[in-house]
MMTF fields as JSON, N, C-alpha, C and O atoms, coordinates in Angstrom:
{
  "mmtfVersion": "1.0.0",
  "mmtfProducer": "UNKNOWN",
  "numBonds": 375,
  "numAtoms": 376,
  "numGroups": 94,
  "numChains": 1,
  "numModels": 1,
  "chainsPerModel": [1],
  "groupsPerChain": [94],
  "chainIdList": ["A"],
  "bondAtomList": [4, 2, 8, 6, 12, 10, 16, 14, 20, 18, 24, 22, 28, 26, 32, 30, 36, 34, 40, 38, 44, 42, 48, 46, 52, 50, 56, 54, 60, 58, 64, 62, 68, 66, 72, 70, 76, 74, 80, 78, 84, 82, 88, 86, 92, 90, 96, 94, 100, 98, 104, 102, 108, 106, 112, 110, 116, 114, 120, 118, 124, 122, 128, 126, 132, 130, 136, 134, 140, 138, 144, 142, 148, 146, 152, 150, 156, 154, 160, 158, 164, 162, 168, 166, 172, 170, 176, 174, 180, 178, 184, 182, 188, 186, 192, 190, 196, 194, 200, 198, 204, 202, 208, 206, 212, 210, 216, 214, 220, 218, 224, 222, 228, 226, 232, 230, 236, 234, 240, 238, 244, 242, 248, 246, 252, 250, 256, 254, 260, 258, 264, 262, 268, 266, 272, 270, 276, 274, 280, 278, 284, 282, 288, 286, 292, 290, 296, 294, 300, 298, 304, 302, 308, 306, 312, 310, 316, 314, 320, 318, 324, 322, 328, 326, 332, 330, 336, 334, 340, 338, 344, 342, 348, 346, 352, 350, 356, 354, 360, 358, 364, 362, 368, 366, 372, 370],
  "bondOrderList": [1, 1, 1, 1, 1, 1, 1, 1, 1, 1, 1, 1, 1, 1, 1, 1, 1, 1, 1, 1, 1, 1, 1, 1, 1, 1, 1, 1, 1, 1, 1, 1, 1, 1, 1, 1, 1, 1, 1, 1, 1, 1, 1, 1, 1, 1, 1, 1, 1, 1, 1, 1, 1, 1, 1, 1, 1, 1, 1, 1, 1, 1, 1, 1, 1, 1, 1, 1, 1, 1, 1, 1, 1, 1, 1, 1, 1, 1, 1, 1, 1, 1, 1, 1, 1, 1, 1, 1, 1, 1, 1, 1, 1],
  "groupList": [{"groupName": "UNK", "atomNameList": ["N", "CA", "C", "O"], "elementList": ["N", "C", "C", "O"], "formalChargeList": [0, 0, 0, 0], "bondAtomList": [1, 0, 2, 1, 3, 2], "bondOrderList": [1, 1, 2], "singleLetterCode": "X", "chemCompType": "L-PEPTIDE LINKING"}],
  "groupTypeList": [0, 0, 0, 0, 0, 0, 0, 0, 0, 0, 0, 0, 0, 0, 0, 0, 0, 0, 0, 0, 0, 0, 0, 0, 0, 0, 0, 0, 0, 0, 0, 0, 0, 0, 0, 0, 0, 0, 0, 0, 0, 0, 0, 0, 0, 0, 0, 0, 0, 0, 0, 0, 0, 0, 0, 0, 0, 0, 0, 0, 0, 0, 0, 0, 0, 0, 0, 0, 0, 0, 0, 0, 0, 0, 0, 0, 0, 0, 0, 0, 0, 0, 0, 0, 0, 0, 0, 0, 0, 0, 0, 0, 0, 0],
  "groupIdList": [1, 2, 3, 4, 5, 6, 7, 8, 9, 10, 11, 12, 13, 14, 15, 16, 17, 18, 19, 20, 21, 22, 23, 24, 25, 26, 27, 28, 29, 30, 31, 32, 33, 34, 35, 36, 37, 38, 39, 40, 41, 42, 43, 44, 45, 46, 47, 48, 49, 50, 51, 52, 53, 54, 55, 56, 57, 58, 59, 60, 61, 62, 63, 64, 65, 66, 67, 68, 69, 70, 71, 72, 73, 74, 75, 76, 77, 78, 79, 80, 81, 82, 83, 84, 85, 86, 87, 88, 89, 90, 91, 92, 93, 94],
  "secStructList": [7, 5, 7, 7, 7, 5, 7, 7, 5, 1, 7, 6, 6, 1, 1, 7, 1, 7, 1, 7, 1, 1, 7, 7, 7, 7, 7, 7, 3, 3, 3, 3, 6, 6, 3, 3, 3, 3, 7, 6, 6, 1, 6, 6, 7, 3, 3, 3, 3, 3, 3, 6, 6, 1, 7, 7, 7, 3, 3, 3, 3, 7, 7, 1, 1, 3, 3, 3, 7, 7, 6, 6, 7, 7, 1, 3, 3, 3, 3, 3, 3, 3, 3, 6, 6, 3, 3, 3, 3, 3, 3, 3, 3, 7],
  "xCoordList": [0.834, 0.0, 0.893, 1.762, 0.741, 1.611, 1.08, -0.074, 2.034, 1.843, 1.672, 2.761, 0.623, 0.318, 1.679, 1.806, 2.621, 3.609, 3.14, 2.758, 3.382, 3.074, 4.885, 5.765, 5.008, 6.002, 5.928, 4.816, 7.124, 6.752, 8.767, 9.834, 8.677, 10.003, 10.876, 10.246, 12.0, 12.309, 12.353, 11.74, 12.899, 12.564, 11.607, 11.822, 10.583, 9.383, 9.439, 8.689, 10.174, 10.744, 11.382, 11.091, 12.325, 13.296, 12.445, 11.479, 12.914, 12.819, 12.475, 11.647, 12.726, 12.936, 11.568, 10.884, 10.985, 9.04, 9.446, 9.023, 10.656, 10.632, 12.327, 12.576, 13.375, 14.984, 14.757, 15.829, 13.489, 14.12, 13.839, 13.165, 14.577, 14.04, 13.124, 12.893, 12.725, 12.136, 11.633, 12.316, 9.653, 8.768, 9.646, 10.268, 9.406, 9.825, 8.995, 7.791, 9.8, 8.714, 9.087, 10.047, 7.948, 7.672, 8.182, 7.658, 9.474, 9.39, 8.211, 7.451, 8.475, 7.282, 8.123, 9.194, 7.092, 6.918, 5.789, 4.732, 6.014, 4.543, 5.294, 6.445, 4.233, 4.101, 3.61, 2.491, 4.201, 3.486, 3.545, 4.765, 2.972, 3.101, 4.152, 3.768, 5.133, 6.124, 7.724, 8.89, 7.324, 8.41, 8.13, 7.433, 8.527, 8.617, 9.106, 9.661, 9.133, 9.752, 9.509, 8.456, 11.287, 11.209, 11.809, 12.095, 11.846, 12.361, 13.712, 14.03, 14.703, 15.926, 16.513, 17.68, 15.107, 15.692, 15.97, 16.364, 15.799, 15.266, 16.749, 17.216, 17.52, 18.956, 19.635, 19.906, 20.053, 20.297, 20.271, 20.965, 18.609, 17.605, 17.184, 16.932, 17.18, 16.702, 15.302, 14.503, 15.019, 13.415, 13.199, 13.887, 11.797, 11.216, 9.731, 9.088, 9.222, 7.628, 7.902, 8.867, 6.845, 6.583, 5.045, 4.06, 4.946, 3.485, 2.377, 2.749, 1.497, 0.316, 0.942, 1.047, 1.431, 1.756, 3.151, 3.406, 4.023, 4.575, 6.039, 6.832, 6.54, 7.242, 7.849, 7.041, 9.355, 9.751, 10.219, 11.185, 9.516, 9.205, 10.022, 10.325, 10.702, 11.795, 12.38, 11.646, 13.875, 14.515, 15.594, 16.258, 15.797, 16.546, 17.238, 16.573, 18.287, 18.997, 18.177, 17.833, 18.118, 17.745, 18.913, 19.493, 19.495, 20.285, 20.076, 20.939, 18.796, 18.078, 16.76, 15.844, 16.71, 15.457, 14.256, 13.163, 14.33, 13.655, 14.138, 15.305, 12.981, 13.444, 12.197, 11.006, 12.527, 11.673, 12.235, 13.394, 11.119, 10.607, 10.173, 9.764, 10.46, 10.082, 8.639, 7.686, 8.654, 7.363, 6.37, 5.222, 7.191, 6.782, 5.56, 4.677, 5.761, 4.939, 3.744, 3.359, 3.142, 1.301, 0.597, 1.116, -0.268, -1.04, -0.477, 0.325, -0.731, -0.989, 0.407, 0.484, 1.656, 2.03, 2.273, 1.62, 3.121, 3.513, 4.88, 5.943, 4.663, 6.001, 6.817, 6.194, 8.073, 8.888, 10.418, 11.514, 10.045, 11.646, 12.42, 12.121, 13.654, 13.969, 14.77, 15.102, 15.242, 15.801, 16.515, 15.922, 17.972, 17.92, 17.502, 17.602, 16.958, 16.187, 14.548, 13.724, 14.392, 12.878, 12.565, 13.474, 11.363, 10.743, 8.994, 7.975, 9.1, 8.164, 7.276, 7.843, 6.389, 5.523, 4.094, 3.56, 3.655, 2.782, 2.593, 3.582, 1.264, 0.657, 0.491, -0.052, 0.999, 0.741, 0.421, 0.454, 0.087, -0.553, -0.802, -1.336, -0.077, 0.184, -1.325, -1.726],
  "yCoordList": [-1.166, 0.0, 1.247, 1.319, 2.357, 3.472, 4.272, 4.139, 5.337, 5.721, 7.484, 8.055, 8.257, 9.488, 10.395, 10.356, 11.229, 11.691, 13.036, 13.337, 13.721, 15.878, 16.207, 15.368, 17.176, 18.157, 19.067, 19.41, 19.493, 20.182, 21.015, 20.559, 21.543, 22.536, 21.986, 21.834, 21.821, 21.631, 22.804, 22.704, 23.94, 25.214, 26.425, 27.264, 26.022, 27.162, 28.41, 29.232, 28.819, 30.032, 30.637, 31.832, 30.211, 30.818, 31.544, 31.047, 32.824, 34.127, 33.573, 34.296, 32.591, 32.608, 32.356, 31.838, 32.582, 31.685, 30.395, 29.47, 30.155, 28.793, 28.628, 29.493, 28.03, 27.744, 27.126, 26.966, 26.585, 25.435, 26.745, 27.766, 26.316, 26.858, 26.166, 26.48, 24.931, 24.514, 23.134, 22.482, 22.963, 22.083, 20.561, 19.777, 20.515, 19.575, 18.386, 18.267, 17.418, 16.329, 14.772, 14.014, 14.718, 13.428, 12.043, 11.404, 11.68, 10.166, 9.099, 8.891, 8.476, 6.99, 5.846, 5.242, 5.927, 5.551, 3.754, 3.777, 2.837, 1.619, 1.042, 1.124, 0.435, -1.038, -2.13, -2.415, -2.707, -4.78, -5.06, -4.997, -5.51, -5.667, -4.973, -3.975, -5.253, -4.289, -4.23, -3.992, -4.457, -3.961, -2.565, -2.811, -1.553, -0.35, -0.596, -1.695, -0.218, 0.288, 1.484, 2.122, 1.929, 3.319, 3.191, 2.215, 4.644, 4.789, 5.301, 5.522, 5.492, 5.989, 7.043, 7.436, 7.623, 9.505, 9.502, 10.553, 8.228, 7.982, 7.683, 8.209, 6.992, 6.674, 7.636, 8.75, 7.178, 8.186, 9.489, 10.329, 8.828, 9.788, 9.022, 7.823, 9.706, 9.5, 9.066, 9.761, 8.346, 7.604, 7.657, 7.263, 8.373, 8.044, 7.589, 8.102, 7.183, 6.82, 7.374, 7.04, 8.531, 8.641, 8.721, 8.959, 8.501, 7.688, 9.04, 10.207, 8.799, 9.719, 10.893, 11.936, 10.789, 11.357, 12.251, 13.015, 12.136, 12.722, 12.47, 13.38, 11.085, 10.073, 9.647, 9.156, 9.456, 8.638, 7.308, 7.045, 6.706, 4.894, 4.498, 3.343, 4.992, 4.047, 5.19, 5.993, 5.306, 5.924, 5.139, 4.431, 5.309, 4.129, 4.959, 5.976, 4.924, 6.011, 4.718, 3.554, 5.203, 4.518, 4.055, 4.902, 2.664, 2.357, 1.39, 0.965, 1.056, 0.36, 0.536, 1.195, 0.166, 0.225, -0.227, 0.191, -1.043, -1.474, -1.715, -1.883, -1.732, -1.644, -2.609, -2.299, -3.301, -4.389, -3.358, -2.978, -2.992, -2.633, -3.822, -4.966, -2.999, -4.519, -4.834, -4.054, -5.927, -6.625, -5.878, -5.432, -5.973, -5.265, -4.028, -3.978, -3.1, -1.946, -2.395, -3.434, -1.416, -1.433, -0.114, 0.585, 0.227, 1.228, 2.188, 1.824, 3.635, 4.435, 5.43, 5.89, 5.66, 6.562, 7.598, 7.661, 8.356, 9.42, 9.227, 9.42, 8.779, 8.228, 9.888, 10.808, 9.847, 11.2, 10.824, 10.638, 10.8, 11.096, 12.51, 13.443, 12.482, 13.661, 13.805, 12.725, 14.937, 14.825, 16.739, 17.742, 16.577, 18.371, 19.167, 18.899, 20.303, 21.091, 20.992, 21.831, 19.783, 19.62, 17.931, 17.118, 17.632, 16.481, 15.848, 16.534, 14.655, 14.512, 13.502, 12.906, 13.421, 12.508, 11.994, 12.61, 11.11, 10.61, 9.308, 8.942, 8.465, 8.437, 6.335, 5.93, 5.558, 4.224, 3.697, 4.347, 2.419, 1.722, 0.204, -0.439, -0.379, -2.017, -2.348, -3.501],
  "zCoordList": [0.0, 0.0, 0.0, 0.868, -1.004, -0.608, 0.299, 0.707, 0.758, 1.61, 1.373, 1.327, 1.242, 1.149, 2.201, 3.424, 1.07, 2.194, 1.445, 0.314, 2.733, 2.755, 2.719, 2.909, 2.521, 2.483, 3.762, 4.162, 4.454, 5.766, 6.195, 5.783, 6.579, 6.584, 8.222, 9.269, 8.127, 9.576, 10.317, 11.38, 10.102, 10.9, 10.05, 9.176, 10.77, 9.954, 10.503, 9.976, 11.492, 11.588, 10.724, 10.662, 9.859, 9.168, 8.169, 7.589, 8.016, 7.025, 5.887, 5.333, 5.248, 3.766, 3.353, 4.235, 2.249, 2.124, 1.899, 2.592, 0.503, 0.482, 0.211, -0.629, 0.49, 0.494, -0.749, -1.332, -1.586, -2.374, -3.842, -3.706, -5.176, -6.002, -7.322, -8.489, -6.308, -7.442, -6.398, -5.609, -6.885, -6.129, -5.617, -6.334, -4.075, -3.41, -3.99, -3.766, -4.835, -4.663, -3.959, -4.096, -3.225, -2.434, -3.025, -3.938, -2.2, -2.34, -2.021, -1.075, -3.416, -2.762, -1.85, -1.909, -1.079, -0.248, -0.086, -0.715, 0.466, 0.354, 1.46, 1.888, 1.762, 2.861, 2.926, 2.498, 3.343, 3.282, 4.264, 4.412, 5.65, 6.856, 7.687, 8.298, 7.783, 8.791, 7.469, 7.787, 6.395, 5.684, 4.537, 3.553, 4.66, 4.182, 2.648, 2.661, 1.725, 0.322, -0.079, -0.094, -0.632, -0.922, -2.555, -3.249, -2.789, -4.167, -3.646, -2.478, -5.176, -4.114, -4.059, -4.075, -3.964, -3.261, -1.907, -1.403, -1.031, 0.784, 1.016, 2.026, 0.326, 0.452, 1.31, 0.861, 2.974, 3.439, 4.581, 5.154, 4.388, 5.012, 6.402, 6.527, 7.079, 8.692, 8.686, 8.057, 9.105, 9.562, 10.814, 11.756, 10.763, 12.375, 12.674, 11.758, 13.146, 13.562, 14.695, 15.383, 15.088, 15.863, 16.573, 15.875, 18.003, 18.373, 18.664, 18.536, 18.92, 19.298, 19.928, 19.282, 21.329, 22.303, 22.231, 23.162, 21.129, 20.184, 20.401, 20.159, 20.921, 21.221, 20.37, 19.582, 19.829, 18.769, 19.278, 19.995, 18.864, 18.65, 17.961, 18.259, 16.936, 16.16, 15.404, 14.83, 15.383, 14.348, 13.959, 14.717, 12.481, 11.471, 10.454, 10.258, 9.749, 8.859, 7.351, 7.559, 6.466, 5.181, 4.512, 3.832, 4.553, 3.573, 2.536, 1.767, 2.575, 1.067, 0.348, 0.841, -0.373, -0.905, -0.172, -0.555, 0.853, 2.213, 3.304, 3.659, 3.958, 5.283, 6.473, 6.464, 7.04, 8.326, 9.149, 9.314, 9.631, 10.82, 11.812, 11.615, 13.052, 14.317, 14.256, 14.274, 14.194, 14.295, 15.792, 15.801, 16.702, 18.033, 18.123, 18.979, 17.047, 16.882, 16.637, 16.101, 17.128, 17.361, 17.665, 18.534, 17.201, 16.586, 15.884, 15.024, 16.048, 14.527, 15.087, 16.227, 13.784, 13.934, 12.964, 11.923, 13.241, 11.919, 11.388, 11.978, 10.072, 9.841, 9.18, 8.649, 9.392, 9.008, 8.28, 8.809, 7.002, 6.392, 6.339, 5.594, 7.435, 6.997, 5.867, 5.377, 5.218, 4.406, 4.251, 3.854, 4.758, 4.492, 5.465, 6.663, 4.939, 5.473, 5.509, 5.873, 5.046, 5.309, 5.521, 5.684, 5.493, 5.882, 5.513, 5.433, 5.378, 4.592, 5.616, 6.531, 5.465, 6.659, 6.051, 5.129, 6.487, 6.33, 7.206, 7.84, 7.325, 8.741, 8.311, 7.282, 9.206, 9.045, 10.305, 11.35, 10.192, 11.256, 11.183, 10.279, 12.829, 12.458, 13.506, 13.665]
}
């Protein structure tokens, strides 16, 4: 199943409207039970789920095209690739 990822800035304070000069676009992203697949813009990139309560539950650096996640996890989090100066997220659940 893929996974709907947003675009989002790591410091939304900063002055600038946008650092990039040209539209951020979203890695794909999917899932099959607790294994992740990316495309390979993620190469690299910091992974986190984090839980309701705004807790990080798992962080993992990306060094393949997939990735198993622990079987262990249970209910809904917000998954976050960072990448740079910004970060991309979107929302899964075991």
């Amino acid at each position: 199943m893929e996974i709907d990822l947003q675009a989002g800035y790591i410091d939304p304070t900063d002055d600038q409207d946008n650092p990039h000069r040209s539209p951020i676009l979203s890695p794909s992203v999917s899932i099959e039970d607790y294994t992740l697949s990316f495309d390979h813009s993620c190469l690299g990139c910091t992974l986190r789920l984090v839980d309701a309560s705004g807790d990080v539950a798992y962080t993992t650096v990306i060094n393949g095209d997939t990735l198993a996640l622990p079987s262990t996890l249970s209910g809904e989090y917000e998954l976050q690739i960072l990448f740079d100066d910004c970060y991309f997220f979107g929302f899964v659940g075991f």
